[in-house]
N, C-alpha and C positions, 0 to 999 in steps of 0.2 A: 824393122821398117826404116827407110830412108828418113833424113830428116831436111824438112824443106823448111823453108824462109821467107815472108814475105814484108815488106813496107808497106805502111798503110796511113794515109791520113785521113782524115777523120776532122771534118767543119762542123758548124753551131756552134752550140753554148756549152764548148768542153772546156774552157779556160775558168779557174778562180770555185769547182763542185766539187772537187775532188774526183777527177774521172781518168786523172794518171796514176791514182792512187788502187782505186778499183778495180783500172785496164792490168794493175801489176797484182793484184790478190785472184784478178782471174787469171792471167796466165801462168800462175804458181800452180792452180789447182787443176793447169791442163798438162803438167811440166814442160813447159815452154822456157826460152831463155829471151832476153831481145832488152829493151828499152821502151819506155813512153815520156816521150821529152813535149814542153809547147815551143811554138814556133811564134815567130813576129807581127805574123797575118791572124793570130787567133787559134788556129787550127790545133792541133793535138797530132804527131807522129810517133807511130808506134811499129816495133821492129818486133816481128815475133819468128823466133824457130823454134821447130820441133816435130814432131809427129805429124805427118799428114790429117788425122782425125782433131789432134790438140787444136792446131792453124785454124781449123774450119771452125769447131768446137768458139773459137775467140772472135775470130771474124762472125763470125752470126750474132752473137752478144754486141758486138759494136756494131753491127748493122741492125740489130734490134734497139736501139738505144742507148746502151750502156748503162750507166748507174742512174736512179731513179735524179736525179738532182739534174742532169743534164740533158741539154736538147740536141739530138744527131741530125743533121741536115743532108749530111753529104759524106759519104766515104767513099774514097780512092784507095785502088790496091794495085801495086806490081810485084811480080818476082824478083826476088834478093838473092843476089849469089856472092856471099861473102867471101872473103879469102882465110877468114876463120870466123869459129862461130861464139856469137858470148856465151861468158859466162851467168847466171843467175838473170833476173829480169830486175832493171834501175829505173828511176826516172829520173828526169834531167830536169 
């Protein structure tokens, strides 16, 4: 299967619950690669590649919520087309 990439932010109460912590134990268990760093506005940016099913599989979890500690208000998603793909899944 090809492997796609997308960017994704992600508003509410994701800052200070542990929800870059989570967003990176699930996309371990989708074998996903990417990042979940916070941002200055609040927000939560998260870079996932992989498998077309993993992507969707991650993105529905953060569109359902995320980890029970945190409130999802608002997720934004575009395609990522990197010039290389990371390695392992970090947070910043």
């Amino acid at each position: 299967m090809a492997t796609i990439c997308v960017r994704v932010w992600v508003h509410g109460r994701v800052q200070g619950v542990g929800f870059r912590y989570s967003t990176q134990r699930e996309a371990k268990q989708h074998g996903l690669s990417g990042y979940a760093k916070n941002l200055d506005d609040g927000s939560v940016e998260v870079l996932a590649c992989g498998e077309q099913s993993g992507v969707e599989a991650l993105l529905a979890w953060l569109k359902a919520g995320g980890p029970r500690s945190a409130r999802v208000d608002k997720v934004l998603t575009e395609p990522h087309h990197p010039t290389h793909f990371p390695q392992g899944f970090s947070t910043a």
